[in-house]
PDB file of N, CA, C, O and CB in Angstrom:
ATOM      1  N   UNK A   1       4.115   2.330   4.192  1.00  0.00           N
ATOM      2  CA  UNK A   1       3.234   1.406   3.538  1.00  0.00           C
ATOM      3  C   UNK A   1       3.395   1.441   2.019  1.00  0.00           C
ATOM      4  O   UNK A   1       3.288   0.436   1.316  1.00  0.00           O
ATOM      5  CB  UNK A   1       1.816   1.702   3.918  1.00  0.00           C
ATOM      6  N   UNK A   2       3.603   2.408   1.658  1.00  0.00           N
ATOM      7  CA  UNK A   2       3.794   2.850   0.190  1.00  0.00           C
ATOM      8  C   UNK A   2       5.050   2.685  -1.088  1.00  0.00           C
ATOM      9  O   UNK A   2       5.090   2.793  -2.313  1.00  0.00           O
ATOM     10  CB  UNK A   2       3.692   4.122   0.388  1.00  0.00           C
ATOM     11  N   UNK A   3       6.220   2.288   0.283  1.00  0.00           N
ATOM     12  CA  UNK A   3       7.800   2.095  -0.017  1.00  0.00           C
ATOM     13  C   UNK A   3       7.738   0.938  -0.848  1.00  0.00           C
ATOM     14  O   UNK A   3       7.004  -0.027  -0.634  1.00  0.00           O
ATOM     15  CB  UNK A   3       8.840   1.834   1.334  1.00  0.00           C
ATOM     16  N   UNK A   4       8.449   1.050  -1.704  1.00  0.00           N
ATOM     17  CA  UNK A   4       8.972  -0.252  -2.533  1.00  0.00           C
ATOM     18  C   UNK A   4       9.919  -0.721  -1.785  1.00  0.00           C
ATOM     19  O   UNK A   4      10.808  -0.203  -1.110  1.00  0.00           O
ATOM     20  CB  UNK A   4       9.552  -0.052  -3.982  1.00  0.00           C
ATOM     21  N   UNK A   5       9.370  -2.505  -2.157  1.00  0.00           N
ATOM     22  CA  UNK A   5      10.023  -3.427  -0.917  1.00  0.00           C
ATOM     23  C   UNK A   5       9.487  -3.750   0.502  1.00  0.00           C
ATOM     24  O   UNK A   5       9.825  -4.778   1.089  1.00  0.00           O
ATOM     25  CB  UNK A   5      11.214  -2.850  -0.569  1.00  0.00           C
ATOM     26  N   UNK A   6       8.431  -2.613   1.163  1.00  0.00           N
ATOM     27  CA  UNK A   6       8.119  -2.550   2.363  1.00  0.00           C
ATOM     28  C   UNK A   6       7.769  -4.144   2.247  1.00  0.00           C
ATOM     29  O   UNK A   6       7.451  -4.536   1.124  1.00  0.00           O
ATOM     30  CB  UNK A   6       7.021  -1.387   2.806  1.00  0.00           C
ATOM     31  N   UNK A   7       7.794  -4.875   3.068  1.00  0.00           N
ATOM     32  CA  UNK A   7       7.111  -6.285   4.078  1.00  0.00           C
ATOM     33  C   UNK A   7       6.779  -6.255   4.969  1.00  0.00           C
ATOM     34  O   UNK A   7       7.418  -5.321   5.452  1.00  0.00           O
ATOM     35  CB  UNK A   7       7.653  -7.261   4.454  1.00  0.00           C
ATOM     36  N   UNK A   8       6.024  -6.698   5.861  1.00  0.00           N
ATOM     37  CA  UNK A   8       5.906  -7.402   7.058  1.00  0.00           C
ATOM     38  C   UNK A   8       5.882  -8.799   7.623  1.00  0.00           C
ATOM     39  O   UNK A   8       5.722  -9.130   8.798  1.00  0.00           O
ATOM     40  CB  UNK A   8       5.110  -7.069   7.347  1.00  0.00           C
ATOM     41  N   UNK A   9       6.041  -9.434   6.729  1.00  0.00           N
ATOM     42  CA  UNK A   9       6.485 -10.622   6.498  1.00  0.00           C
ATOM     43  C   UNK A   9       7.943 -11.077   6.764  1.00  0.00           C
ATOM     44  O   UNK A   9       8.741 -10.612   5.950  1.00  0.00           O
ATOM     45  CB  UNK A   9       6.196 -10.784   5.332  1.00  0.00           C
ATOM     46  N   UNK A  10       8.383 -11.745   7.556  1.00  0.00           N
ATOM     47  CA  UNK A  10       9.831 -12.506   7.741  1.00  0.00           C
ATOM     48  C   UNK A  10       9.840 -13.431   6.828  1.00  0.00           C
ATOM     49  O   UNK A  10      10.897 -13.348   6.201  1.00  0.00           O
ATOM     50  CB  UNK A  10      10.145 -13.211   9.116  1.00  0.00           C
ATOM     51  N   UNK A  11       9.159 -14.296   6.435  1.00  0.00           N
ATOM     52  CA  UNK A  11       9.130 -14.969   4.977  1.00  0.00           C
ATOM     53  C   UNK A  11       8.634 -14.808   4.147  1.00  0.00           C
ATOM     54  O   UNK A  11       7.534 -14.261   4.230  1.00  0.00           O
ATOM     55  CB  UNK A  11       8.919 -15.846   4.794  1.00  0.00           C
ATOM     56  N   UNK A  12       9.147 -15.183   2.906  1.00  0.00           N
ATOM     57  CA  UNK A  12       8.606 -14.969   1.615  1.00  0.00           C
ATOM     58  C   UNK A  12       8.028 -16.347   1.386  1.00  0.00           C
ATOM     59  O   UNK A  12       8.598 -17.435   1.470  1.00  0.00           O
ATOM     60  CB  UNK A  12       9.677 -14.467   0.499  1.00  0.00           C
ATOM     61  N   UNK A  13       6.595 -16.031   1.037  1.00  0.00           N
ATOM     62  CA  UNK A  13       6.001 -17.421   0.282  1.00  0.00           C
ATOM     63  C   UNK A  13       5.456 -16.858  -0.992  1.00  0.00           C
ATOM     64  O   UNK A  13       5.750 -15.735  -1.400  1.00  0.00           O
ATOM     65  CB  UNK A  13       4.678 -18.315   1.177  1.00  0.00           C
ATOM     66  N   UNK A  14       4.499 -17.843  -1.718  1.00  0.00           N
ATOM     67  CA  UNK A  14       4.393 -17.802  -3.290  1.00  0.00           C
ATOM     68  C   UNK A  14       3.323 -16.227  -3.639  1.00  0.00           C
ATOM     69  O   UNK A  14       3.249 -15.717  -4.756  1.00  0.00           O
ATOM     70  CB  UNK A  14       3.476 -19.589  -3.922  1.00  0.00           C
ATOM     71  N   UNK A  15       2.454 -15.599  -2.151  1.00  0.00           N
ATOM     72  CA  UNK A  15       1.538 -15.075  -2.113  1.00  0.00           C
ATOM     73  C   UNK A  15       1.871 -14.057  -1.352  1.00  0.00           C
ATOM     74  O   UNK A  15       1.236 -13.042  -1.636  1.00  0.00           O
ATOM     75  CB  UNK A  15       0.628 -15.740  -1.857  1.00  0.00           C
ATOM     76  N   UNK A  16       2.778 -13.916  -0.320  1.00  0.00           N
ATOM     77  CA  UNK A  16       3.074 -12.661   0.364  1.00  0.00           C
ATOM     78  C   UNK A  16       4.614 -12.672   0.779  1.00  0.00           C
ATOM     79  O   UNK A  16       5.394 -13.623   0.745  1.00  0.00           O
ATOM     80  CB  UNK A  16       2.102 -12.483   1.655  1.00  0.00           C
ATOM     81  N   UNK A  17       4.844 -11.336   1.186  1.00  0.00           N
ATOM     82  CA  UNK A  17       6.326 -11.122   1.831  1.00  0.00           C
ATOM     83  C   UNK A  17       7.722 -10.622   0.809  1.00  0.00           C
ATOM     84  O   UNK A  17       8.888 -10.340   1.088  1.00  0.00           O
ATOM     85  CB  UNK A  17       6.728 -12.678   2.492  1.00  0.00           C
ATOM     86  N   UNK A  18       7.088 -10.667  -0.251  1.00  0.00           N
ATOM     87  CA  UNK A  18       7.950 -10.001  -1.154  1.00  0.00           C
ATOM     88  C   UNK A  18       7.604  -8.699  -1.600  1.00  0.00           C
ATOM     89  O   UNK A  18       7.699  -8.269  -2.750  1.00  0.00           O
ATOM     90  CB  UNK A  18       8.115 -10.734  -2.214  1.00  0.00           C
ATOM     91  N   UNK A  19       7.208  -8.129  -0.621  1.00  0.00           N
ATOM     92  CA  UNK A  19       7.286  -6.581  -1.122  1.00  0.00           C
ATOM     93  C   UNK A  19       6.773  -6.340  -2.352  1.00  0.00           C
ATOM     94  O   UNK A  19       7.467  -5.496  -2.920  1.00  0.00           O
ATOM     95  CB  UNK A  19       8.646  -6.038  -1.214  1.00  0.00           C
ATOM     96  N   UNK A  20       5.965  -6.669  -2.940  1.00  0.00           N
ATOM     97  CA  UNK A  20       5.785  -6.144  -4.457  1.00  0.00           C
ATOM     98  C   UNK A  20       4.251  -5.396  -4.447  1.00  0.00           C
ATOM     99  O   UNK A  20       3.485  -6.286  -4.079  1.00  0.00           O
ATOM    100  CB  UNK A  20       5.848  -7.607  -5.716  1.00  0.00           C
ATOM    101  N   UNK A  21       3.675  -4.483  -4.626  1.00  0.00           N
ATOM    102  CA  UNK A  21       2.449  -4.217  -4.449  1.00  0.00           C
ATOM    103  C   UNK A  21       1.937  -2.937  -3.965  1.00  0.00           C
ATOM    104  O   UNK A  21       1.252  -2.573  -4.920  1.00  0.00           O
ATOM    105  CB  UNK A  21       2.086  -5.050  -3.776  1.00  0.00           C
ATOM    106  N   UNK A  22       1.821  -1.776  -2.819  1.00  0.00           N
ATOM    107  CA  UNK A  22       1.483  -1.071  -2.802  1.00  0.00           C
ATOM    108  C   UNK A  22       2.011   0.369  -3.339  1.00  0.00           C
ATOM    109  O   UNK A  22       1.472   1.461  -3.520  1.00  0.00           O
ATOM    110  CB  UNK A  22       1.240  -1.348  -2.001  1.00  0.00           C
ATOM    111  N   UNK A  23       3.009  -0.026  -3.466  1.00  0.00           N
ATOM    112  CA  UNK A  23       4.006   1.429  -4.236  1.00  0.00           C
ATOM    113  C   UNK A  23       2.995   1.363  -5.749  1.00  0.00           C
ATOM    114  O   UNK A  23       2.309   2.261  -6.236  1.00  0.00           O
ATOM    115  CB  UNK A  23       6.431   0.959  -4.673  1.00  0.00           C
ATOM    116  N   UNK A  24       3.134   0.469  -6.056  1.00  0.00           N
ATOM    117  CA  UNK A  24       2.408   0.493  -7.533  1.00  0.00           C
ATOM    118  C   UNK A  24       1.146   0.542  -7.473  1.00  0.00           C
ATOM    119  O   UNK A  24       0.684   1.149  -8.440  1.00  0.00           O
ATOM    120  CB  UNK A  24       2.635  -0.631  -8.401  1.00  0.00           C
ATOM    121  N   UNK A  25       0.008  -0.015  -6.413  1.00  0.00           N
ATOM    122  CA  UNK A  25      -1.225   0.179  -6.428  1.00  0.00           C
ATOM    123  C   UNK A  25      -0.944   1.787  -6.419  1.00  0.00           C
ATOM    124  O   UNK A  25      -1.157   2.197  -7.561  1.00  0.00           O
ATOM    125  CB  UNK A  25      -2.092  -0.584  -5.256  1.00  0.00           C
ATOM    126  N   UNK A  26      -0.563   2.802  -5.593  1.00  0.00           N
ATOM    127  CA  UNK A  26      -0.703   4.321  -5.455  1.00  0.00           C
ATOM    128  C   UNK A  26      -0.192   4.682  -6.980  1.00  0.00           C
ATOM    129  O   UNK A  26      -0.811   5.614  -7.492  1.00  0.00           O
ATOM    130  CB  UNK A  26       0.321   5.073  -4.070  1.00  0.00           C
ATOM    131  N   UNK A  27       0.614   4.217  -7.605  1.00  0.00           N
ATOM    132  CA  UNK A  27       1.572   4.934  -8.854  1.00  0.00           C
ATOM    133  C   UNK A  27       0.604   4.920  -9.845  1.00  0.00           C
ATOM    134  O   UNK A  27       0.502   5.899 -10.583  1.00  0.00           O
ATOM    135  CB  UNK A  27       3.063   4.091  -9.423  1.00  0.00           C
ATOM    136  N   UNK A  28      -0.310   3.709 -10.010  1.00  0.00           N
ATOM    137  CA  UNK A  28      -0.964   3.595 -10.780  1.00  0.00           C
ATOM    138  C   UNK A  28      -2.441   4.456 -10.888  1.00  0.00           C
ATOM    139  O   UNK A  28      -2.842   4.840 -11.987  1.00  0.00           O
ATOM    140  CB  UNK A  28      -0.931   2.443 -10.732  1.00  0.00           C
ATOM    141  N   UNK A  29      -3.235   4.726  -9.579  1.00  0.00           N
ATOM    142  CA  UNK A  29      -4.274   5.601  -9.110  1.00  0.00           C
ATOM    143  C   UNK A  29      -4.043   6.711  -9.718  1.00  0.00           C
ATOM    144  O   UNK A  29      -4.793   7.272 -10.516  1.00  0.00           O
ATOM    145  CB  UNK A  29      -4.375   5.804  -7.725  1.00  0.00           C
ATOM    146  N   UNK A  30      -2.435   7.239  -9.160  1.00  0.00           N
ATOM    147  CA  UNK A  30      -2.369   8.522  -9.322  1.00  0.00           C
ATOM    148  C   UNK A  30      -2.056   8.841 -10.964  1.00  0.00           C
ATOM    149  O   UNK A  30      -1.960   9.988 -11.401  1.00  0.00           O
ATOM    150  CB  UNK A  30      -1.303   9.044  -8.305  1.00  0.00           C
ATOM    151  N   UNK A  31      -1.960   8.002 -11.529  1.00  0.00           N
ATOM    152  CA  UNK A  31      -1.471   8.174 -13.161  1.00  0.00           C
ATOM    153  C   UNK A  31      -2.948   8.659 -13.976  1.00  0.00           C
ATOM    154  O   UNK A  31      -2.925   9.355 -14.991  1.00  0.00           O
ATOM    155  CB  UNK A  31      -0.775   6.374 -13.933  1.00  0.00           C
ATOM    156  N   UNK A  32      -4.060   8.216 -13.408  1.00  0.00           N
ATOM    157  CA  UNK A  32      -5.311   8.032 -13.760  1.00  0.00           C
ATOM    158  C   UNK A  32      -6.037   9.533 -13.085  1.00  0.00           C
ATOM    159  O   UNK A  32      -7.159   9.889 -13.444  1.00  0.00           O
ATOM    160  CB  UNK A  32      -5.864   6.475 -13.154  1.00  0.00           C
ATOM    161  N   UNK A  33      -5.305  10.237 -12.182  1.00  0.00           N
ATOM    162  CA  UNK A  33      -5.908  11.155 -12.125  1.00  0.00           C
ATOM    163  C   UNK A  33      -6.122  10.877 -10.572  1.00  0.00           C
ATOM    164  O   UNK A  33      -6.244  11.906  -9.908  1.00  0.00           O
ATOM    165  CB  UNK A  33      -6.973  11.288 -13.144  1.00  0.00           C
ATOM    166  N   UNK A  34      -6.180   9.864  -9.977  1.00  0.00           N
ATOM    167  CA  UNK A  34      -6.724  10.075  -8.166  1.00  0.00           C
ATOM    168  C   UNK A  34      -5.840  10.003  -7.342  1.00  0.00           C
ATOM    169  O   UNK A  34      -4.703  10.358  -7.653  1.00  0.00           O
ATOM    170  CB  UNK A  34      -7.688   9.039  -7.497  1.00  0.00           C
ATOM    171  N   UNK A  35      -6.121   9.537  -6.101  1.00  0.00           N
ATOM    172  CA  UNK A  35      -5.262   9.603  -5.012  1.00  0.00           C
ATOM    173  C   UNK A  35      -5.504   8.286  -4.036  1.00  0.00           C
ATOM    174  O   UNK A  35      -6.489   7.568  -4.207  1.00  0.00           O
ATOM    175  CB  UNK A  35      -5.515  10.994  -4.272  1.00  0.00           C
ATOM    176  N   UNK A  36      -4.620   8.052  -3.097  1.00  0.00           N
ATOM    177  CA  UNK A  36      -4.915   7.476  -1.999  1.00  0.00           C
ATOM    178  C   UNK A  36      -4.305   7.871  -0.936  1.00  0.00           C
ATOM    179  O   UNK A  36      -3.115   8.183  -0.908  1.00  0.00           O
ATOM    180  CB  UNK A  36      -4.802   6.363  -2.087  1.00  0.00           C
ATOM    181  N   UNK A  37      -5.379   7.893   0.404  1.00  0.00           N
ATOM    182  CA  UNK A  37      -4.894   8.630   1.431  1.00  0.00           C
ATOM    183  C   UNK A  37      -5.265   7.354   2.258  1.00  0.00           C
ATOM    184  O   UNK A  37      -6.170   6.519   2.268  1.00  0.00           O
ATOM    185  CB  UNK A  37      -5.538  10.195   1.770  1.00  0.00           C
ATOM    186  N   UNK A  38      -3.991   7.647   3.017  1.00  0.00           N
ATOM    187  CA  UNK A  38      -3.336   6.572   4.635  1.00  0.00           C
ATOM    188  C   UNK A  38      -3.586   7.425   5.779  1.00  0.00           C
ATOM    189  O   UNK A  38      -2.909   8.404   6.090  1.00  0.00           O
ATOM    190  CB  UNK A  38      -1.307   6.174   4.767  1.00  0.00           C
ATOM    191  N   UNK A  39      -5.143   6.752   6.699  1.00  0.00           N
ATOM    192  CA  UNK A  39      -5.082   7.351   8.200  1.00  0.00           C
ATOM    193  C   UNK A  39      -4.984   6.588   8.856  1.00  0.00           C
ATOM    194  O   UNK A  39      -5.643   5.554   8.754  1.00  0.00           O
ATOM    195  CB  UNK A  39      -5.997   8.041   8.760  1.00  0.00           C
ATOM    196  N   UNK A  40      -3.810   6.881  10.119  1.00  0.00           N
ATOM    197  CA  UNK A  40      -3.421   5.465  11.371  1.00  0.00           C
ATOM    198  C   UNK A  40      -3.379   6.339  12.551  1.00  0.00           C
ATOM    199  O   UNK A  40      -3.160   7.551  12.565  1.00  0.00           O
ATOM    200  CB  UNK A  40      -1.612   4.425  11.211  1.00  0.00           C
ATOM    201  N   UNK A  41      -3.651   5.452  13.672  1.00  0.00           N
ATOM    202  CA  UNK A  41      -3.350   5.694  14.807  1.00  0.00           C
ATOM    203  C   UNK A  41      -2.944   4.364  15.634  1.00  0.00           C
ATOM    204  O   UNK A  41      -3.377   3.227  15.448  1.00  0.00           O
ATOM    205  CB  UNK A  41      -4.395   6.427  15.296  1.00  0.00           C
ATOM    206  N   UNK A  42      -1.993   4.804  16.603  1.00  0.00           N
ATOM    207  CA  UNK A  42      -1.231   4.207  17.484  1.00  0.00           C
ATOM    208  C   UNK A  42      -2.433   3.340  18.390  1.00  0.00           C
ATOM    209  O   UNK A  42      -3.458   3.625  19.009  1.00  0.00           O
ATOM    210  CB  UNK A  42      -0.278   5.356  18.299  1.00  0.00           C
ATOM    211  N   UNK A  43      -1.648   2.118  18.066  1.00  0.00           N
ATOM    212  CA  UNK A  43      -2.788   1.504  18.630  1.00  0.00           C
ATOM    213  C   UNK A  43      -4.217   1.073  18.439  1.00  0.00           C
ATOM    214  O   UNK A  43      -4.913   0.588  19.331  1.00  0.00           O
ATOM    215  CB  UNK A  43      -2.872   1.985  19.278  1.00  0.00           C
ATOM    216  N   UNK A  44      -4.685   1.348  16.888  1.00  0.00           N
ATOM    217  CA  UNK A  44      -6.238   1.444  16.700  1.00  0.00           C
ATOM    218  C   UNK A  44      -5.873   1.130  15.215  1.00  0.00           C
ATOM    219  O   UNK A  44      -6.830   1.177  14.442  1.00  0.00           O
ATOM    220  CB  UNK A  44      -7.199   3.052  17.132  1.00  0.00           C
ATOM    221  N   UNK A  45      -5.038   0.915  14.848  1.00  0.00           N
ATOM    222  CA  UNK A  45      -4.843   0.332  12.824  1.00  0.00           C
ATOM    223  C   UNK A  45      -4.763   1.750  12.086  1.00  0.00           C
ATOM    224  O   UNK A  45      -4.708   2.922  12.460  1.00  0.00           O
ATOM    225  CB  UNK A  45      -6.698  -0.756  11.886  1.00  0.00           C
ATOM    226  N   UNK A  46      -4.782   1.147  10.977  1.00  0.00           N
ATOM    227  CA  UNK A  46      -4.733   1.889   9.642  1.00  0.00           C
ATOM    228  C   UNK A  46      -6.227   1.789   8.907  1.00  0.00           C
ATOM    229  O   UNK A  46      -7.107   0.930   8.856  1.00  0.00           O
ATOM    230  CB  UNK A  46      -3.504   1.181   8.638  1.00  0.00           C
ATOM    231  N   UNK A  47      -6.056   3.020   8.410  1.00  0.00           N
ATOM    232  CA  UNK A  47      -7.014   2.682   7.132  1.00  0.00           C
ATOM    233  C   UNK A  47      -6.681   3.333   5.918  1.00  0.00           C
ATOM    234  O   UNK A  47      -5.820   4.213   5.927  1.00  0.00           O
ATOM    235  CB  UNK A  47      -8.463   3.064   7.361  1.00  0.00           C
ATOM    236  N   UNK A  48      -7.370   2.942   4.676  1.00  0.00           N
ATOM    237  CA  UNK A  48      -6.470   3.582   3.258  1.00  0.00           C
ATOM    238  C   UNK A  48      -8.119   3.800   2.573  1.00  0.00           C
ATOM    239  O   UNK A  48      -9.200   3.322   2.915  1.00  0.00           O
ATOM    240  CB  UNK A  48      -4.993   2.106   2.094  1.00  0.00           C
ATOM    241  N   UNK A  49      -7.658   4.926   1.251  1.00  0.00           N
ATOM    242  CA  UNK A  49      -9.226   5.173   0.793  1.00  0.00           C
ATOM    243  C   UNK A  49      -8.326   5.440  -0.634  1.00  0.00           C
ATOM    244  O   UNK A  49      -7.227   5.993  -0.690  1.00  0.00           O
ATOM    245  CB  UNK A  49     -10.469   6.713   1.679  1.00  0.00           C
ATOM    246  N   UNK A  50      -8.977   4.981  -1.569  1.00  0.00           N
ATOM    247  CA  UNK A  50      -8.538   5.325  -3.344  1.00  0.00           C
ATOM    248  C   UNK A  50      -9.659   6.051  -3.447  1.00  0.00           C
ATOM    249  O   UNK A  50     -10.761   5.807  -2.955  1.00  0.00           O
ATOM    250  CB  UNK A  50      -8.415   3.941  -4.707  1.00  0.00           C
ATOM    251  N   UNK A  51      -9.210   7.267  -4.337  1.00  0.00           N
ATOM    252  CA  UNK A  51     -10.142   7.567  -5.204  1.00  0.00           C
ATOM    253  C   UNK A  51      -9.805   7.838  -6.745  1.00  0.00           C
ATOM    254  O   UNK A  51      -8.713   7.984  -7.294  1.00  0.00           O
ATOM    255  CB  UNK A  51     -10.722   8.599  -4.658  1.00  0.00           C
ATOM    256  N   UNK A  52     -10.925   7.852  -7.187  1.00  0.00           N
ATOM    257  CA  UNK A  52     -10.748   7.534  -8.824  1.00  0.00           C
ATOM    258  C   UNK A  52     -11.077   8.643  -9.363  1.00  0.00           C
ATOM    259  O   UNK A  52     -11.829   9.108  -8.506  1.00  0.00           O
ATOM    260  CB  UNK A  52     -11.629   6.384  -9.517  1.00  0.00           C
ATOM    261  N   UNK A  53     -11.031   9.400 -10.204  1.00  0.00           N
ATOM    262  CA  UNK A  53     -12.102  10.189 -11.276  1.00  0.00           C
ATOM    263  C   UNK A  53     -12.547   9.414 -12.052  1.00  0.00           C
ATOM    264  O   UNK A  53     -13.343   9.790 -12.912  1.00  0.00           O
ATOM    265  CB  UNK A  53     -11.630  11.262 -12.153  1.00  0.00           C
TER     266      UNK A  53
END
């Protein structure tokens, strides 16, 4: 989820599918001092949590 480039998208439109975005949401958290943690399970989704100082 975190990879630069990741998609899930087969197309690119003006708003999604170009990969640009969560590598840098985490790079940026963590520059500031916090974190973000990724919990998934098979079958039941993901979930993500930022935290800030």
């Amino acid at each position: 989820m975190f990879e630069a480039g990741l998609s899930s998208k087969d197309e690119v439109s003006e708003v999604s599918g170009r990969g640009v975005g969560m590598d840098i949401v985490r790079a940026s958290i963590e520059q500031i001092g916090g974190r973000v943690d990724l919990d998934s399970a098979p079958g039941k989704g993901c979930a993500s949590r930022s935290m800030c100082r």
